[in-house]
N, C-alpha and C positions, 0 to 999 in steps of 0.2 A: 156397701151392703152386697151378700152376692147373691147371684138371680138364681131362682129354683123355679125349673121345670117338671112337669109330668106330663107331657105334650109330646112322647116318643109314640111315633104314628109307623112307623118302620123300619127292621132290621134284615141287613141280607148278608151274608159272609161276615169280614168283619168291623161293615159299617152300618150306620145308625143314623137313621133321620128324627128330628127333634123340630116339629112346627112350633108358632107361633112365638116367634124368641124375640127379643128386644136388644139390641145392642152388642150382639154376637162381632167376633173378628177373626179372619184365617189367621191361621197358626197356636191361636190363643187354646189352654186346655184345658178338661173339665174333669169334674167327677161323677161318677153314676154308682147311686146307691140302687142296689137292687133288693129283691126283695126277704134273701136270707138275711138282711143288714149289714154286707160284705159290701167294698168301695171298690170299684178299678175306675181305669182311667183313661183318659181318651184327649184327642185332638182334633180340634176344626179344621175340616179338612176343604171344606165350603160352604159359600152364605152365599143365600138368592132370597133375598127380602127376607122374609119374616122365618125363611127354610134355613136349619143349618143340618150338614152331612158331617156327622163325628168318627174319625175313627179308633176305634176303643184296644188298646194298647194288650189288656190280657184277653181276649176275643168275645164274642157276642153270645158264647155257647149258656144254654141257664137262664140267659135273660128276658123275663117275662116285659113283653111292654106295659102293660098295664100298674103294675108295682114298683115299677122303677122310676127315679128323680133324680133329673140330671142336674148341675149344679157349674154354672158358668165362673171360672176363678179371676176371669179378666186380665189374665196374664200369658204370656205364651210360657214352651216349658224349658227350665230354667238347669243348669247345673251348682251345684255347693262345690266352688274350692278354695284350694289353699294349697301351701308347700305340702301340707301332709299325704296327697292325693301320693305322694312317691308312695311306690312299694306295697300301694293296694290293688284288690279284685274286686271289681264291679260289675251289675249287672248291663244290659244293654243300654236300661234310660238311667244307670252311673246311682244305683243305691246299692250298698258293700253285700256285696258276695262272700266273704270270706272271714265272715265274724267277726270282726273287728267290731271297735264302736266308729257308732256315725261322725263323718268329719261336721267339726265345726268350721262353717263358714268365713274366708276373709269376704268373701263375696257370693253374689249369685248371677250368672251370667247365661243370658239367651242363647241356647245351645245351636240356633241358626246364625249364629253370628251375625257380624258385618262385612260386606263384600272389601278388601284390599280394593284403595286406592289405585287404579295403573301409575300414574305420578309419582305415588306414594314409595312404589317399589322398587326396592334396590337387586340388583343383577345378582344371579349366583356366581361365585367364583371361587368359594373357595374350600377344600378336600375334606369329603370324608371318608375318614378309613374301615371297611365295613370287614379287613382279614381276610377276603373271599376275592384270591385272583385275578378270576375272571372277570368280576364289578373293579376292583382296585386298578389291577395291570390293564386294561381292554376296555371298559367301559365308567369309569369314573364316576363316583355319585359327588355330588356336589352342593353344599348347604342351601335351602333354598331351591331345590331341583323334585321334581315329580319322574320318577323313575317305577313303572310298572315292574311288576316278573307275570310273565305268562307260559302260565302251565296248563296241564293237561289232566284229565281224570285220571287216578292213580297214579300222578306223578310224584315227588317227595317235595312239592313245596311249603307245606307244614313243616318241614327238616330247615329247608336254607329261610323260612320266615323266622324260627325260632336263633339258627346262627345269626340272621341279622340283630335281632333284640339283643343276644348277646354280647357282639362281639365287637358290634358301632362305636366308634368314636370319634371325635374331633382332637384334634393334633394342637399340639399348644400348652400353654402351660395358664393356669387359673382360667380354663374355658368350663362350664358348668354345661352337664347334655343331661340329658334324658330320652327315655322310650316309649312312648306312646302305642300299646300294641292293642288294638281293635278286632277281633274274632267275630264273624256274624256267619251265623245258622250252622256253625261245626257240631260236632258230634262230642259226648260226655269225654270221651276217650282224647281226642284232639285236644279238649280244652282241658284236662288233667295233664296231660302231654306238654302244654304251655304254662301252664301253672307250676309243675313241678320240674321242668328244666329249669326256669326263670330261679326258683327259689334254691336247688340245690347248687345252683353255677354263682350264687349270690345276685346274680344280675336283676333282680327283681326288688333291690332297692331302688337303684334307678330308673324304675319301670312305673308304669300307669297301665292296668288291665282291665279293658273291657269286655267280657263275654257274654255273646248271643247264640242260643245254643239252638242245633234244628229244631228242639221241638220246643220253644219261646213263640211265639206270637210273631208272625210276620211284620204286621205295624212295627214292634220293637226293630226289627232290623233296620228297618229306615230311619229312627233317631239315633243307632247307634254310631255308625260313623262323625253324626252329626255332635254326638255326646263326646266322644274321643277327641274331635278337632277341637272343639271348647277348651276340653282341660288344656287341650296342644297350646292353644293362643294366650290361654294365661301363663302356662309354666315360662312360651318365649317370648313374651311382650310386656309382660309384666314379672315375672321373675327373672329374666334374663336370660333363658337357657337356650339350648340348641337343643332342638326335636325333633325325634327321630318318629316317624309316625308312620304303623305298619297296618294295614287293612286288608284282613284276611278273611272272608273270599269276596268278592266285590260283585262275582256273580250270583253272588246268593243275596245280595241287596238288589241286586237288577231282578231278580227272578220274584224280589219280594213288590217291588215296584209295579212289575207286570200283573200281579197275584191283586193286588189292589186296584189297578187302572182295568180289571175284567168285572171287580165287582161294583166300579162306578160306571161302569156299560160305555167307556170313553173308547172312539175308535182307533185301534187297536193299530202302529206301525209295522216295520220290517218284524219279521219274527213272533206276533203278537205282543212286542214289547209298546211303550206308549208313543205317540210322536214326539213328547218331552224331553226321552232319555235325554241325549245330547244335553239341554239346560240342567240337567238335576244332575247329571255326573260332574256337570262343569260346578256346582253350585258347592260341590263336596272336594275335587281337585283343584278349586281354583283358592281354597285357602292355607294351599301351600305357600310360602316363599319367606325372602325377606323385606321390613319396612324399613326405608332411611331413617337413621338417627335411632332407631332402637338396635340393642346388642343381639337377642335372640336371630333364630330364623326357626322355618320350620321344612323341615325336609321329608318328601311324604314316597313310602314303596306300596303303590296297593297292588294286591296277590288276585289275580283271577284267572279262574279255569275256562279253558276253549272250551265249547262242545264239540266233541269229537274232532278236536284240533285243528279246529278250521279258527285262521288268523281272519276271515271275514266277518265273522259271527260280529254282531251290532256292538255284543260287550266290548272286545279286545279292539274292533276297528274305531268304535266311537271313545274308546281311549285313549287310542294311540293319537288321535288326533290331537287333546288336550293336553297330553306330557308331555316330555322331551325325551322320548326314546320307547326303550323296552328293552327287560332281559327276558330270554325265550330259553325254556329249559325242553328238553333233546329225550322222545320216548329213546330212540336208537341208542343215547351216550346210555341211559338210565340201563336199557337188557345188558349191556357193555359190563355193569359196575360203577361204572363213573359216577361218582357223587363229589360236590350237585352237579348232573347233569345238565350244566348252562351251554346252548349250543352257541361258539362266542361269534359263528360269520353272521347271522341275519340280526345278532343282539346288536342295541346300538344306544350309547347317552349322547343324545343331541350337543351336551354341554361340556362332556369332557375335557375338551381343550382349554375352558375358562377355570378347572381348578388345579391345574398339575403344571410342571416347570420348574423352573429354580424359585425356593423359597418356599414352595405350595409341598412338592413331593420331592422328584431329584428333575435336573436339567435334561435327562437322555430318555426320561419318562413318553415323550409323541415318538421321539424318531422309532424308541423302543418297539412298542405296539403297533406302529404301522409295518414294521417288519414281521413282526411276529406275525400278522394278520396276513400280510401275501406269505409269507411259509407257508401259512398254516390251509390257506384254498388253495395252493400250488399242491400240496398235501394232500385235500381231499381230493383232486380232481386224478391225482394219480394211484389214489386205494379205489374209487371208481372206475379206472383205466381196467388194475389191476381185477377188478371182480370181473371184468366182461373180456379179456383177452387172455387174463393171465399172467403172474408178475414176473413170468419170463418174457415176457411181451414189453417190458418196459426199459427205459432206456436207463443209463445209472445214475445220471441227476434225478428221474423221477422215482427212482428207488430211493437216494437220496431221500427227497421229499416225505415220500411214502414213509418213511421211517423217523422222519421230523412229527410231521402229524401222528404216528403212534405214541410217540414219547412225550408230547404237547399234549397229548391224550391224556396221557398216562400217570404224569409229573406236572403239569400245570394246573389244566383244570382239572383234574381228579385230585382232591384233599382231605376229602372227609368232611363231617359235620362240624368236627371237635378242632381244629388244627385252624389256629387264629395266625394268619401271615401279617410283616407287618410291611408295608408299600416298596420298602427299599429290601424283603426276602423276596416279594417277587417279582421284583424288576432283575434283583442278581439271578433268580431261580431262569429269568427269559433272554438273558445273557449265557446262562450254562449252556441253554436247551441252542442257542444259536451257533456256539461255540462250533460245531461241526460242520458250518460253511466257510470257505475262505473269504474273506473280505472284500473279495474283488463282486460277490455274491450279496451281498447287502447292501445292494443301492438304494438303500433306504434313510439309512444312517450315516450321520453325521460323520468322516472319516477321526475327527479329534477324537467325536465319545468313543468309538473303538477301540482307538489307544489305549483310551483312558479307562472304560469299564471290560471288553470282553477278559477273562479270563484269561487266557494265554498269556497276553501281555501284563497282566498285574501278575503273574505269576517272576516274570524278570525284573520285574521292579524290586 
């Protein structure tokens, strides 16, 4: 039987106190009938005895206390899926967007999940190819790996989020993937932007679309990630797949978190954000990865913007600490032209080493990019040299350089949106770009793979 209130004693932004309740539970959600006879909905967000704090998912604006009856469902809030969820649009708390009819249920599953086992977990190791260079060649994403991009206001990472939903894949033959792409508090324009790339590139068969738009309800932002990772853990732990799961912008859930911990008067941490961040970001990153003995995994890129491009900012530093790395995209490449603008010396995958090699990607794959990597800061330190002396002022190795770094620029990471590489175009693309040092110059590299892959020498063969 379920319990009906009218014991709502007060509303402030967009929470809701409701006395005198009986057998209330965090997390569990309800419904409130107001007084036009319209429903929305809400979540227990706290119990203190007989007191519960709801917060009301389409906002508190309209609603009279006195006419309203809340309505406890005893359940927390749940998602509907099934294989069909491929190649739909949803809203934030996962009810269809995009006219379709309602998916019928194989199940219904608590959108808070269950935390991974540490035991449970098996290591990432092994490659996926996202087409995009600079992640492929330089910093490797890896099944099972939490790999941030961190951008900047007016940067183009709506551009390289939407390449990624495209252009991912896993390597292999009868491997099943999917894309999991989560939008929270973007703009109409941004999410027709993802909706209609997805759908004209066909990629949005193998897609799963959640969007939360700025002007949705703040509450909703915070179940939406939580909505996406649900469907994420069914498609790879029970259907089998590999998941690709993209959370774009991650700052607009912190900013929604913050928006709510001001109007439960909780004292306020770094920045006015809550003293929690850290656990609730960790509560949403940490259900990345893979389990032993299951096929799937789930591989997660979340998108979030610096304020004013400060790397300290509580978002980007309290996430850097939970992932294995960061890609950091370059105001300076972006005025250049460069797209995407990935800046590749301070990006880094903690895990790269674990998915590439013989067998994963090719064997020349480390020596590769660690060469590539001292070219390319011998590089910058000599167009530096150059702006403040003068590039008559340089010597001819670091002209050289100078000139490596322009074309690294130019030809590596600069590709466009549209220009899908596949791991072995741009490891030969980081062979060509090397080609202009003599070998006695790459002491990085294995002297065989030289032989074996620079250019010159496969040209005599």
């Amino acid at each position: 039987m379920l319990k009906e209130y009218k014991t709502v004693s007060q509303i402030y932004g967009p929470l809701m106190l409701v006395e005198s309740v009986d057998g209330a539970k965090y997390g569990h959600i309800v419904d409130i009938e107001i007084a036009d006879g319209t429903t929305r909905h809400g979540q227990i967000l706290q119990v203190e005895k007989d007191k519960v704090l709801v917060q009301v998912f389409e906002g508190t604006e309209g609603i009279n206390i006195d006419d309203s009856t809340v309505r406890f469902l005893g359940k927390p809030m749940e998602l509907a899926v099934s294989p069909e969820i491929l190649g739909r649009v949803f809203d934030g708390t996962g009810n269809p967007k995009d006219n379709g009819p309602a998916i019928i249920p194989k199940k219904k599953l608590n959108i808070n999940g269950n935390p991974i086992n540490p035991y449970a977990r098996d290591f990432p190791n092994e490659f996926i190819q996202t087409g995009i260079s600079t992640i492929d060649g330089l910093n490797p994403l890896v099944r099972g790996q939490k790999l941030p991009v961190f951008s900047g206001a007016g940067l183009p990472h709506d551009d390289i989020a939407a390449q990624l939903a495209r252009q991912a894949t896993v390597r292999g033959k009868g491997e099943a993937f999917a894309v999991v792409f989560a939008a929270m508090g973007i703009t109409f324009e941004a999410a027709q932007f993802f909706i209609n790339d997805l759908t004209n590139t066909g990629a949005i068969e193998r897609a799963v679309l959640f969007i939360n738009l700025a002007n949705d309800p703040a509450i909703e932002r915070i179940a939406t990630p939580r909505v996406a990772l649900t469907a994420a853990e069914y498609l790879a732990f029970e259907e089998d797949m590999h998941v690709l799961v993209i959370l774009n912008d991650m700052t607009n859930y912190c900013e929604a978190l913050r928006e709510i911990s001001a109007a439960r008067k909780e004292v306020p941490g770094r920045r006015g954000y809550p003293g929690y961040l850290y656990t609730d970001l960790a509560t949403v990153y940490e259900r990345a990865g893979r389990i032993k003995g299951r096929k799937g995994s789930i591989t997660m890129v979340p998108v979030l913007t610096m304020p004013e491009d400060d790397k300290t900012h509580p978002v980007p530093d309290l996430t850097g600490y939970i992932t294995e790395g960061q890609i950091i995209m370059s105001r300076a490449l972006h005025r250049k032209g460069i797209a995407p603008p990935v800046d590749a010396l301070p990006s880094l995958s903690r895990l790269k080493d674990k998915g590439i090699g013989h067998g994963k990607t090719r064997e020349d794959h480390a020596d590769l990019y660690n060469q590539l990597y001292a070219a390319y800061a011998r590089g910058k330190e000599a167009q530096e040299l150059a702006t403040i002396l003068g590039e008559a002022a340089l010597s001819e190795e670091d002209r050289k350089y100078m000139t490596f770094a322009n074309e690294f620029e130019g030809k590596y990471i600069s590709q466009g949106y549209y220009e899908n590489r596949t791991v072995e175009q741009t490891l030969d693309l980081g062979w060509q770009l090397l080609s202009m040092f003599e070998n006695a110059e790459l002491k990085r590299i294995d002297v065989k793979l030289i032989e074996k892959y620079m250019p010159r020498f496969r040209k005599n063969k």
